[in-house]
N, C-alpha and C positions, 0 to 999 in steps of 0.2 A: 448678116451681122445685125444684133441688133443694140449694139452699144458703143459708145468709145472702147472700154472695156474688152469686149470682143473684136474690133478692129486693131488695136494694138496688139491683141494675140493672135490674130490672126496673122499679121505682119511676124510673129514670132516672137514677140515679145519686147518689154521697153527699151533693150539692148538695140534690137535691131530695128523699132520703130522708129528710137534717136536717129540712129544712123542717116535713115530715110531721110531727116528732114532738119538734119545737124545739129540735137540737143542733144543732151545728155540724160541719163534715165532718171534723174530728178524731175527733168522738167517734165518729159513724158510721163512719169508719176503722177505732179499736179494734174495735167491733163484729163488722164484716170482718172482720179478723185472729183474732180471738177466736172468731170462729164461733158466737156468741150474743146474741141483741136482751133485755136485762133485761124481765122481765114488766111492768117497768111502763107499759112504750111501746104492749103489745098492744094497749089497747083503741083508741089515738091512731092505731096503723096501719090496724086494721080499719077504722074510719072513716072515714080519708083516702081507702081504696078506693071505696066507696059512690058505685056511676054510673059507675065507670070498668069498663074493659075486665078490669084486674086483678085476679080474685076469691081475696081473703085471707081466712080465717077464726082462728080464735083456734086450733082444731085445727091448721090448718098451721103457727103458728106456736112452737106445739108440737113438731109434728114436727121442724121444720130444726131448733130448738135444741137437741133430742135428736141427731140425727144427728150434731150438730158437737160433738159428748161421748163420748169413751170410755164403753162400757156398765159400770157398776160389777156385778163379782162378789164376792159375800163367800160365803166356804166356811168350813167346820170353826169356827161360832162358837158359846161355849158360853154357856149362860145365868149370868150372876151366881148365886151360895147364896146 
């Protein structure tokens, strides 16, 4: 997987991704568009996997919600006196 995007259809789709993690395909929508699943769903997705083909872990979902974020750089910051 290499996106939100792709993990929701993986799961099958926003119908059955909601289901996973008890939203409704609005909200998994935004998600999509947004590029990031809120932490609080991780453990509800991991678990949903469990026995299937799909192997998620809390790392990968990590990773894709990093990738769908600008990397933050801060330069030249000085410490408070």
């Amino acid at each position: 997987m290499e996106s939100i995007g792709s993990l929701i259809e993986a799961f099958g789709g926003v119908t059955k991704f909601g289901r996973a993690i008890g939203k409704r395909c609005e909200h998994v929508g935004s998600m999509r568009a947004r590029g990031s699943i809120p932490s609080r769903y991780w453990l509800d997705l991991v678990e949903s996997v469990r026995g299937r083909e799909l192997g998620l872990s809390l790392d990968d979902l990590a990773r894709l919600n990093a990738n769908g974020r600008p990397s933050l750089e801060i330069t030249n910051v000085e410490a408070p006196i």
